[in-house]
Backbone as CSV, one residue per row, in Angstrom:
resi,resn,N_x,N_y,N_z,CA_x,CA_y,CA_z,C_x,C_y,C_z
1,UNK,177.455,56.021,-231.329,177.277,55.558,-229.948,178.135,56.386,-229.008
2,UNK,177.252,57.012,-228.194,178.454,57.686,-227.191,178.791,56.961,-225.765
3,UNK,180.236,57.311,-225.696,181.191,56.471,-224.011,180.706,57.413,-223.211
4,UNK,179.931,56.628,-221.711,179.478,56.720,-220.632,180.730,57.381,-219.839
5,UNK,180.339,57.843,-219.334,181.707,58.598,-218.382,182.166,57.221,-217.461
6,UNK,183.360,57.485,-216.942,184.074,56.042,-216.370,183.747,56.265,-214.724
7,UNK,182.982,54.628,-214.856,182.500,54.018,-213.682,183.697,54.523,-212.123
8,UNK,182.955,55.524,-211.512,184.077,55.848,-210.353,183.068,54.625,-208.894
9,UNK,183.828,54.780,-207.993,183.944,53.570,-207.350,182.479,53.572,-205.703
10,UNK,181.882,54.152,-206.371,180.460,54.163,-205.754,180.848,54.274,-204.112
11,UNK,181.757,54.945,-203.444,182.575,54.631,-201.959,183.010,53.458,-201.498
12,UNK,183.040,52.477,-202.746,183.984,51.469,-202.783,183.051,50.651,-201.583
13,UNK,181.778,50.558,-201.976,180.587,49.749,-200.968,180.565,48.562,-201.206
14,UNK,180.959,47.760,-202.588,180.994,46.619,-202.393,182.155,45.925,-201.942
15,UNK,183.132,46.473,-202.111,184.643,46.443,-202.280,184.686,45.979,-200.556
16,UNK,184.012,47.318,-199.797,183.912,47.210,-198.413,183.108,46.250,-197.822
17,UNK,182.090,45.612,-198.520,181.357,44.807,-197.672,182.487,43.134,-197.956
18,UNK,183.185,43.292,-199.073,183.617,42.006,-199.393,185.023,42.261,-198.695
19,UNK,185.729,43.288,-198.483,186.831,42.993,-197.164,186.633,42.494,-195.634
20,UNK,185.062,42.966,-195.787,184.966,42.547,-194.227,184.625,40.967,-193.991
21,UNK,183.829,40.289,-195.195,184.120,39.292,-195.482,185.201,38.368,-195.318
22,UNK,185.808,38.830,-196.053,187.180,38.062,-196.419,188.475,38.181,-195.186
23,UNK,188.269,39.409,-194.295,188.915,39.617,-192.738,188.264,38.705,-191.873
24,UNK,187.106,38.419,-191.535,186.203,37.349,-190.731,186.252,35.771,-191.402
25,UNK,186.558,35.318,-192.823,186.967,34.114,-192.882,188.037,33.650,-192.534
26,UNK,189.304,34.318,-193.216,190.092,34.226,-192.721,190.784,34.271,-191.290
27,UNK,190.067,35.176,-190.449,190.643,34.849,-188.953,190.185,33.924,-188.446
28,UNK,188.862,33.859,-188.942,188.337,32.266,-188.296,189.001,31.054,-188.882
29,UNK,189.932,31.075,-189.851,190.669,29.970,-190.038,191.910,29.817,-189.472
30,UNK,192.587,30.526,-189.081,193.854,30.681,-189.213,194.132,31.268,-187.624
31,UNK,195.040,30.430,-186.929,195.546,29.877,-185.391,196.281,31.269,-184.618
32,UNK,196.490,32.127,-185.503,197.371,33.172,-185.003,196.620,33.988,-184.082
33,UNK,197.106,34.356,-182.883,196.846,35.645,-181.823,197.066,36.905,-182.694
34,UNK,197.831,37.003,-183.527,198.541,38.567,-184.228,196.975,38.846,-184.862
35,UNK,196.176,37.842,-185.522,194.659,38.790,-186.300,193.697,39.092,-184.989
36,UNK,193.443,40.188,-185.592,192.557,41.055,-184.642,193.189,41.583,-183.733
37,UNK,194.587,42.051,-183.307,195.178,42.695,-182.535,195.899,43.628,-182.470
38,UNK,196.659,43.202,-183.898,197.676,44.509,-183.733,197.261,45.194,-184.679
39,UNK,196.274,45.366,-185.739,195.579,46.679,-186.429,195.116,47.492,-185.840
40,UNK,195.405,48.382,-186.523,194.583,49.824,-186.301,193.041,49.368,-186.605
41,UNK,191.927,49.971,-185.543,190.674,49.777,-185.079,189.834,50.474,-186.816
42,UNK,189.288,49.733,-187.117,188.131,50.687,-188.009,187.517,52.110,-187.726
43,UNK,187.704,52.225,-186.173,187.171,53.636,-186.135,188.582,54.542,-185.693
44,UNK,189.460,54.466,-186.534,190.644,55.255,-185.887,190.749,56.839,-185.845
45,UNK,189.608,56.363,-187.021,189.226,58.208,-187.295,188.724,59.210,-186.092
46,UNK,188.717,58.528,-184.999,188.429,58.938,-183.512,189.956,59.324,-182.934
47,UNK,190.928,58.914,-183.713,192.081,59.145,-182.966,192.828,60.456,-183.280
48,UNK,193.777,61.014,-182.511,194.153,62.143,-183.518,195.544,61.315,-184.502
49,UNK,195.779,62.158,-185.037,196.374,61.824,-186.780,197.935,60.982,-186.028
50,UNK,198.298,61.646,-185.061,199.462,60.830,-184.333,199.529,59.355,-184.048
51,UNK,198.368,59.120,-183.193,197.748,58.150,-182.730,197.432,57.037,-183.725
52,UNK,196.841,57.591,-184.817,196.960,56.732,-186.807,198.362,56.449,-186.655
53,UNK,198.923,57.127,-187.035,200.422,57.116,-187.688,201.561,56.082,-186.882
54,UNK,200.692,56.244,-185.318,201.700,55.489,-184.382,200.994,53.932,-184.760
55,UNK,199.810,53.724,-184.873,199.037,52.053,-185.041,199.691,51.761,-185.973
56,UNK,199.390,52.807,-187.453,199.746,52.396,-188.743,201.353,51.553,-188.518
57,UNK,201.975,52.339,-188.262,203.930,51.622,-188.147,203.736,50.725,-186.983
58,UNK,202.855,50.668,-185.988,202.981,49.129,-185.230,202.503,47.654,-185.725
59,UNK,201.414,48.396,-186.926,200.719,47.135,-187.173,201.789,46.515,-188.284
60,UNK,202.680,47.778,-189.195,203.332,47.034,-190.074,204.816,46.627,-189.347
61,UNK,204.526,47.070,-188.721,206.075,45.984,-187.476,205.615,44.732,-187.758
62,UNK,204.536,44.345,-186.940,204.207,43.245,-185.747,203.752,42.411,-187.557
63,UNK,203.380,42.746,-188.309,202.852,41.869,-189.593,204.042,41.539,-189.997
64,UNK,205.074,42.481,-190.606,206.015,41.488,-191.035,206.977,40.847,-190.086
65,UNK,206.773,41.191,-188.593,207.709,40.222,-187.822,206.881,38.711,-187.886
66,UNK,205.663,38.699,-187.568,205.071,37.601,-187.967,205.172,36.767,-189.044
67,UNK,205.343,37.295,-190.592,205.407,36.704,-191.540,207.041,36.236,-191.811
68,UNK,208.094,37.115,-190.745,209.821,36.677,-190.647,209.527,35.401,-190.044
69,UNK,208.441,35.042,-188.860,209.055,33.803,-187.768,208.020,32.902,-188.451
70,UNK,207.454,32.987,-189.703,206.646,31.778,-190.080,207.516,31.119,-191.248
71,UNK,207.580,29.931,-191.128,208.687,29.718,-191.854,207.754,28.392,-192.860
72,UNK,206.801,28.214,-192.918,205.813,27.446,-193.831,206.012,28.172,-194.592
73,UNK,205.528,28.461,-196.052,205.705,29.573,-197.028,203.312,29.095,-197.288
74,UNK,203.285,28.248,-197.462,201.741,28.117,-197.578,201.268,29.176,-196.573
75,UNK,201.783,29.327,-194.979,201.356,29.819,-193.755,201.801,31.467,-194.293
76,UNK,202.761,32.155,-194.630,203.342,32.920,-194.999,202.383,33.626,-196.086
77,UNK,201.957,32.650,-196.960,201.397,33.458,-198.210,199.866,33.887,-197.530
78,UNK,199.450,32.354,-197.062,197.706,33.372,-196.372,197.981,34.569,-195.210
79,UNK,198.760,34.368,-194.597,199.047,35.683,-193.620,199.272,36.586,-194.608
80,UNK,200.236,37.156,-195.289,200.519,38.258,-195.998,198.817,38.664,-196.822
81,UNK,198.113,37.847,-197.494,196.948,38.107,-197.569,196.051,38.614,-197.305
82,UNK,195.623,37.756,-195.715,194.871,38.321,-195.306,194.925,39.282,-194.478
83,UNK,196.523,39.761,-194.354,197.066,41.344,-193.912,196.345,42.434,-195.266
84,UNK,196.723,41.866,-196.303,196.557,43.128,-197.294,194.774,43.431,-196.918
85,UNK,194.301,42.161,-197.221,192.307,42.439,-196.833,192.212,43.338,-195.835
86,UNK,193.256,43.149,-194.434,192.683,44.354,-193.509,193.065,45.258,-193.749
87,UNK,194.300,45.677,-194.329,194.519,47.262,-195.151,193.706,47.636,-195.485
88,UNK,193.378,46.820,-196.907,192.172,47.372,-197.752,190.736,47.438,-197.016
89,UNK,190.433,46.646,-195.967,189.413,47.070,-195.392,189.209,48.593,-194.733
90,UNK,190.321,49.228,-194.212,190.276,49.940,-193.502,190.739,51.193,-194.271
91,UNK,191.564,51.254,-195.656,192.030,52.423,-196.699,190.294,52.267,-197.068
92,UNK,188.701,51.345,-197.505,187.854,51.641,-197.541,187.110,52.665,-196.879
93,UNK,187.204,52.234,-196.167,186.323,52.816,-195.194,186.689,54.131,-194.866
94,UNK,188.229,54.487,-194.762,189.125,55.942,-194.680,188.857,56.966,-195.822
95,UNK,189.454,56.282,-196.859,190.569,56.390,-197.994,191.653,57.334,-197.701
96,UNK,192.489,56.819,-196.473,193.822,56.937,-196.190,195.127,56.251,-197.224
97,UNK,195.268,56.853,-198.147,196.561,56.457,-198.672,197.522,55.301,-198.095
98,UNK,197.513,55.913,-197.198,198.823,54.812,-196.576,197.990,53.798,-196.297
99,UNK,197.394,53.369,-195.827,196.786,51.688,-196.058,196.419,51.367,-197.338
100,UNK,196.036,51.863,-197.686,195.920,51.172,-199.534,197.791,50.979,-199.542
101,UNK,198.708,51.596,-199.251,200.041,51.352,-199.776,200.448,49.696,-199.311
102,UNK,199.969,50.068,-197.826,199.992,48.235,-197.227,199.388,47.270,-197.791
103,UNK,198.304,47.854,-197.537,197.388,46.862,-198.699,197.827,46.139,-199.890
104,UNK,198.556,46.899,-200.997,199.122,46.702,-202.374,200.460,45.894,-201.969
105,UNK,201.003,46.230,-200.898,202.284,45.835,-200.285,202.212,44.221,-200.084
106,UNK,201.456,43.785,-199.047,201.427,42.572,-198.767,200.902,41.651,-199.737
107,UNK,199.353,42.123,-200.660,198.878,41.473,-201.549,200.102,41.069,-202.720
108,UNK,200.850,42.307,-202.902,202.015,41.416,-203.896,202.828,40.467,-203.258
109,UNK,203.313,40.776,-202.353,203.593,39.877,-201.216,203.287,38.093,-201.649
110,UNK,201.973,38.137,-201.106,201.011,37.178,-201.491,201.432,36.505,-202.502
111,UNK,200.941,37.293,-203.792,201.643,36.903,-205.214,202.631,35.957,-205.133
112,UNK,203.972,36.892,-204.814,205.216,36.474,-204.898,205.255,34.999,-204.316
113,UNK,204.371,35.070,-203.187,205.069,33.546,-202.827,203.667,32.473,-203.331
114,UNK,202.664,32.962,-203.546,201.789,31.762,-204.330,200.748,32.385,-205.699
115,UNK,201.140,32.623,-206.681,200.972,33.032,-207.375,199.210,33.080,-208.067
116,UNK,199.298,32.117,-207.401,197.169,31.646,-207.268,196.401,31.935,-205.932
117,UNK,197.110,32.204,-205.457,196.103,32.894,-204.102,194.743,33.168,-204.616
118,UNK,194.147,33.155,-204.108,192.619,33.715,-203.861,193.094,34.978,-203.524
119,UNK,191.848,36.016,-203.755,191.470,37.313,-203.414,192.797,38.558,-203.815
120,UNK,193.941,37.927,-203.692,195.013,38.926,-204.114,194.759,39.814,-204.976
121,UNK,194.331,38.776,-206.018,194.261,40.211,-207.425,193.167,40.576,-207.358
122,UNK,191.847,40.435,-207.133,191.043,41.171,-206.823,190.973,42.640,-206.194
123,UNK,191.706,42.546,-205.095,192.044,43.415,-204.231,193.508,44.115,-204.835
124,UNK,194.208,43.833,-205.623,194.936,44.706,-206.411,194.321,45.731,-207.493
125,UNK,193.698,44.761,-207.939,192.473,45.404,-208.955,191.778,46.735,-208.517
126,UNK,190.944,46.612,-206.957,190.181,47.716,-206.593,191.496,48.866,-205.790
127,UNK,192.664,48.340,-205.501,193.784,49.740,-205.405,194.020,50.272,-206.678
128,UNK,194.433,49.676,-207.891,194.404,50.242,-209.264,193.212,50.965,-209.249
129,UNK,192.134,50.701,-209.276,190.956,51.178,-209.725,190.719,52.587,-209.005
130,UNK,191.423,52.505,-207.886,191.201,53.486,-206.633,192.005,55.156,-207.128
131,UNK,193.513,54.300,-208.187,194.273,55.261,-208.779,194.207,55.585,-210.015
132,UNK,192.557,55.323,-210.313,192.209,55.573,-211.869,193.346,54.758,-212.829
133,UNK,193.649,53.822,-212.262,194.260,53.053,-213.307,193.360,52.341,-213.898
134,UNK,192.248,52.515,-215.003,191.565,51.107,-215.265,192.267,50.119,-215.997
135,UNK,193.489,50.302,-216.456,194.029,49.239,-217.111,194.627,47.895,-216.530
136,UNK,195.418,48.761,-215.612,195.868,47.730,-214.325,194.693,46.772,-213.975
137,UNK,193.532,47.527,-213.464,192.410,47.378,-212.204,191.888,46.243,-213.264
138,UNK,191.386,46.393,-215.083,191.309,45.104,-215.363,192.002,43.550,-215.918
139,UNK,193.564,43.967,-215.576,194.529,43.212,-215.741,194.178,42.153,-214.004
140,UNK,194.196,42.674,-213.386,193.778,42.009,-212.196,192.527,41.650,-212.211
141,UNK,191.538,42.092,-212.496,190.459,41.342,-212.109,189.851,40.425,-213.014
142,UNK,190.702,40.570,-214.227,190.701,38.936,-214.977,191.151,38.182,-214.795
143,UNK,192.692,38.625,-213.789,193.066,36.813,-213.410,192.383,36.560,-212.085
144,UNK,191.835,37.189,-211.723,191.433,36.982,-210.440,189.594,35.930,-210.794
145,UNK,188.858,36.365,-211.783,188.534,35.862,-212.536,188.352,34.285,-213.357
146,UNK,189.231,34.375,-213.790,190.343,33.679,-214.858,189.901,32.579,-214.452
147,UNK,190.840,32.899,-213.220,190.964,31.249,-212.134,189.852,30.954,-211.773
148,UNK,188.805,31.485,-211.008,187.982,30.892,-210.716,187.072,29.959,-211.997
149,UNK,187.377,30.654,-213.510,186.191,30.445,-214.743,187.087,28.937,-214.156
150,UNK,188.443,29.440,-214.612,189.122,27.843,-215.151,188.829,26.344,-213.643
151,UNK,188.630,26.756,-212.599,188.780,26.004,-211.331,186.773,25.225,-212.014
152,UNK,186.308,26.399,-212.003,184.713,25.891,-212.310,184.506,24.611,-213.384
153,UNK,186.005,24.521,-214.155,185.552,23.599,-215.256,186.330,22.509,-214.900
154,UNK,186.951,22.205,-213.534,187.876,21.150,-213.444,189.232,20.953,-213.292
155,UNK,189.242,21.988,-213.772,190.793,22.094,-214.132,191.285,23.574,-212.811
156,UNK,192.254,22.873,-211.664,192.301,23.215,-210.991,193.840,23.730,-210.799
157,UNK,193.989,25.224,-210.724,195.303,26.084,-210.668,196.170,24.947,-209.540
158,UNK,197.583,24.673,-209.517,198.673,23.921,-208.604,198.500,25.639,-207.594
159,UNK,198.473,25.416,-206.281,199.300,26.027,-205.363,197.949,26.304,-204.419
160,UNK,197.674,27.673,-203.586,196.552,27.437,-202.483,195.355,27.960,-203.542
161,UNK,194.835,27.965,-204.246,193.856,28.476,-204.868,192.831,27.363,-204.606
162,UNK,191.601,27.956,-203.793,190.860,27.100,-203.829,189.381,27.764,-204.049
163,UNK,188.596,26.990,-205.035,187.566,27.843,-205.818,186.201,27.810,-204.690
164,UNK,186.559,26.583,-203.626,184.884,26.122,-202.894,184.873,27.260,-201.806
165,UNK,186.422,28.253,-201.538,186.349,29.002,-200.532,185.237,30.140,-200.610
166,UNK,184.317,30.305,-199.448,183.552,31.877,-199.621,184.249,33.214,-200.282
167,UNK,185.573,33.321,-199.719,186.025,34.591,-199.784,186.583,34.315,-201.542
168,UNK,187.130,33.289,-201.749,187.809,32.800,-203.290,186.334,33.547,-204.320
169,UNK,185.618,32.541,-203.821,184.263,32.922,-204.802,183.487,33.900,-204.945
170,UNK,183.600,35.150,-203.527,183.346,36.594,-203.706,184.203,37.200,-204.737
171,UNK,185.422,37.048,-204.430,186.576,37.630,-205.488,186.113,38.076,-206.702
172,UNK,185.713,36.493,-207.297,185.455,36.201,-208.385,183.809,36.822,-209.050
173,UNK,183.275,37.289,-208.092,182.199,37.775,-208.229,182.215,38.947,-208.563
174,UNK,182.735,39.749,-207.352,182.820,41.277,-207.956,183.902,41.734,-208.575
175,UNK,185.117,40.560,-209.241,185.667,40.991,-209.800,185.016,40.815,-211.320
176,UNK,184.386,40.143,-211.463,183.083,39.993,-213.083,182.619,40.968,-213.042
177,UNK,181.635,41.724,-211.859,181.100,42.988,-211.994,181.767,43.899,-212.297
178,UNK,183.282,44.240,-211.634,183.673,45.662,-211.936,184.419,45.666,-213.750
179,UNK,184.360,44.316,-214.325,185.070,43.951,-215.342,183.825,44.396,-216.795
180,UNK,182.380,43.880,-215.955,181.316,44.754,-216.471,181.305,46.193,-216.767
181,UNK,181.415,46.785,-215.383,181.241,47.858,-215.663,182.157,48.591,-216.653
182,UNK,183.531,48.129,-216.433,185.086,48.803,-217.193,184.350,48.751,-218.287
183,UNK,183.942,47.467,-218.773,184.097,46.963,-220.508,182.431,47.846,-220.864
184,UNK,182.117,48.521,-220.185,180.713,49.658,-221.066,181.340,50.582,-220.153
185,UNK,182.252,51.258,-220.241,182.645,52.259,-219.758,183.842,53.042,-220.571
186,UNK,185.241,52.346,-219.644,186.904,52.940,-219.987,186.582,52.251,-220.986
187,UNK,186.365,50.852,-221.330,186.728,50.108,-222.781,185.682,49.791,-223.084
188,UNK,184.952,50.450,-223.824,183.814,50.097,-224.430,183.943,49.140,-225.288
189,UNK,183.179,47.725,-225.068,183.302,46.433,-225.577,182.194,45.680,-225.032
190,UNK,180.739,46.006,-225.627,179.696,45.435,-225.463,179.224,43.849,-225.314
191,UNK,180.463,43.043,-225.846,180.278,41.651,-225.951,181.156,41.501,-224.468
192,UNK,182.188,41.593,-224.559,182.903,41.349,-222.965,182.099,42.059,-221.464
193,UNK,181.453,42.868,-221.992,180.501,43.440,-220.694,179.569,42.921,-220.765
194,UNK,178.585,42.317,-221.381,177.721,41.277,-221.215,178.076,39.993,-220.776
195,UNK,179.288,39.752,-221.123,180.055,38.188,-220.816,180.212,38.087,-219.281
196,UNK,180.636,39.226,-219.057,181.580,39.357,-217.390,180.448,39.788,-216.517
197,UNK,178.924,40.178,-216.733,178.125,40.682,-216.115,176.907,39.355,-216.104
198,UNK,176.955,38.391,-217.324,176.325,37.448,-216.665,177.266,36.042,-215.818
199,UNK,178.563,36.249,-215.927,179.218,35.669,-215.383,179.002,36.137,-213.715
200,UNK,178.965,37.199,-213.223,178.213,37.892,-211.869,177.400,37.344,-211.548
201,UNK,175.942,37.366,-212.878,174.744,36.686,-211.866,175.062,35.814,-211.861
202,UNK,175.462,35.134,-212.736,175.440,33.317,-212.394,176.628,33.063,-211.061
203,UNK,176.942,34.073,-210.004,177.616,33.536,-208.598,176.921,34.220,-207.795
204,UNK,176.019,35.468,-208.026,175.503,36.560,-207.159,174.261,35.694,-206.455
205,UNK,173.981,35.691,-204.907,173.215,35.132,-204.541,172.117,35.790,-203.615
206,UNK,172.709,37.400,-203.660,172.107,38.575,-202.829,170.791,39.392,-203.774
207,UNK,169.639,38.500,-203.462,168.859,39.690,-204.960,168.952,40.730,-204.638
208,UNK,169.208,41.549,-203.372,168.820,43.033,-203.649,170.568,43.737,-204.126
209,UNK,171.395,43.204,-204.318,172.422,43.530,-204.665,172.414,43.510,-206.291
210,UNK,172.338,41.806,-206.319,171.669,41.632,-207.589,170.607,42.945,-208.266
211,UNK,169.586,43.208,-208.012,168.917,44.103,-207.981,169.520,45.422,-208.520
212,UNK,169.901,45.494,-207.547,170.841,47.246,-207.845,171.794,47.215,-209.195
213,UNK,172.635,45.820,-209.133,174.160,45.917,-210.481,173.123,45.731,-211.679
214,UNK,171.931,44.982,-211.422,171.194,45.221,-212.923,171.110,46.960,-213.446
215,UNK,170.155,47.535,-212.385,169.960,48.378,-212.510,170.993,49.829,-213.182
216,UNK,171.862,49.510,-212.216,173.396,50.253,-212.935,173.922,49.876,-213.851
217,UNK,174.135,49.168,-214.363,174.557,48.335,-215.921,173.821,48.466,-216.777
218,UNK,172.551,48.523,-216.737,171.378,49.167,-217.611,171.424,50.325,-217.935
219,UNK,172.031,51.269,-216.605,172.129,52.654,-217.383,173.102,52.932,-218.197
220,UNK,174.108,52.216,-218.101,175.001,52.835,-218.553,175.051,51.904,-220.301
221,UNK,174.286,50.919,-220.205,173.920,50.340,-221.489,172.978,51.039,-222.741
222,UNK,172.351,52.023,-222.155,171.465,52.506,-222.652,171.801,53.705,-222.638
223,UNK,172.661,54.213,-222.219,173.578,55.798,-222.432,174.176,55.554,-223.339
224,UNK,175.211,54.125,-224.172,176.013,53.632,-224.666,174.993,54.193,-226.429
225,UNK,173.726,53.354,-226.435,172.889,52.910,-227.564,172.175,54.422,-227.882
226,UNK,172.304,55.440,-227.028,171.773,56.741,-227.669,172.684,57.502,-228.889
């Protein structure tokens, strides 16, 4: 049986459609003036490289002065969060280094102070993945995972993890897919890539997305069996 060459990150299209996601739930929840203001714009690539560099160090001012004067630690952990999502939204769409660094920055962040967060490790997962780490990238996207299998059966993680959230349950979605792809790929393990790929459909609700991860998982299933 020959190994498929390792799954590189397709311009990180799903990755990107599920940050922008997860940036629009979250601001719509959460009371703060600081979301949507002090980031650097998605199209910064209009700016010259100064003009980056000057947003980039304002936005990481004004984020962690925000996360100094919040003194909830629940309030603290979703801010640091859904700071890392707009990193990673915007190191997508770039692939500017230095926001993936923020990105990884705050999401541990996150971690540190609630260890079940939603979306964190997910989004740790696709910065690993970004640095050809696949080992890391599927150390994260099994617990990211994990939690949601274990929340589905009742049994519900202590701290903010909550499985009914949109953005919680994307996580958990394409973090099954990219756990697919790894396991018929870097780690060839035909039973865990079938496991983690119908664990996908059974949350995927987009057929033409749906559509397409069949399609790609097939090839590389059948490159595997030659």
């Amino acid at each position: 049986m020959k190994t498929a060459a390792v799954v590189k990150s397709d311009p990180f299209i799903y990755a990107v459609l599920f940050a922008v996601w997860a940036l629009l739930v979250y601001s719509l929840n959460m009371k703060y003036e600081y979301f949507g203001k002090e980031f650097p714009s998605v199209a910064f690539e209009k700016q010259s490289p100064q003009a980056v560099q000057k947003s980039l160090t304002d936005a990481i001012v004004n984020s962690r002065r925000a996360l100094a004067s919040e003194k909830n630690r629940e309030k603290q952990c979703t801010i640091a969060a859904a700071v890392g999502a707009t990193y990673f939204q915007i190191f997508a769409a770039s692939n500017n280094a230095l926001y993936r660094d923020s990105s990884e920055t705050f999401c541990v962040t996150a971690l540190r102070l609630d260890s079940t967060i939603g979306v964190a490790h997910y989004l740790l997962g696709e910065i690993a993945l970004s640095k050809s780490n696949q080992s890391a990238a599927v150390s994260y996207y099994e617990k990211e995972a994990s939690q949601f299998a274990t929340s589905s059966l009742g049994v519900t993680p202590n701290g903010l993890y909550n499985a009914k959230d949109p953005t919680t349950r994307m996580a958990a979605m394409f973090s099954n897919l990219r756990l697919a792809f790894l396991y018929s790929t870097a780690f060839v393990d035909g039973q865990k890539a079938q496991g983690k790929f119908n664990a996908y459909l059974s949350l995927e609700t987009d057929p033409q997305r749906r559509q397409s991860s069949v399609q790609q998982i097939q090839k590389y299933w059948k490159t595997q069996t030659k």
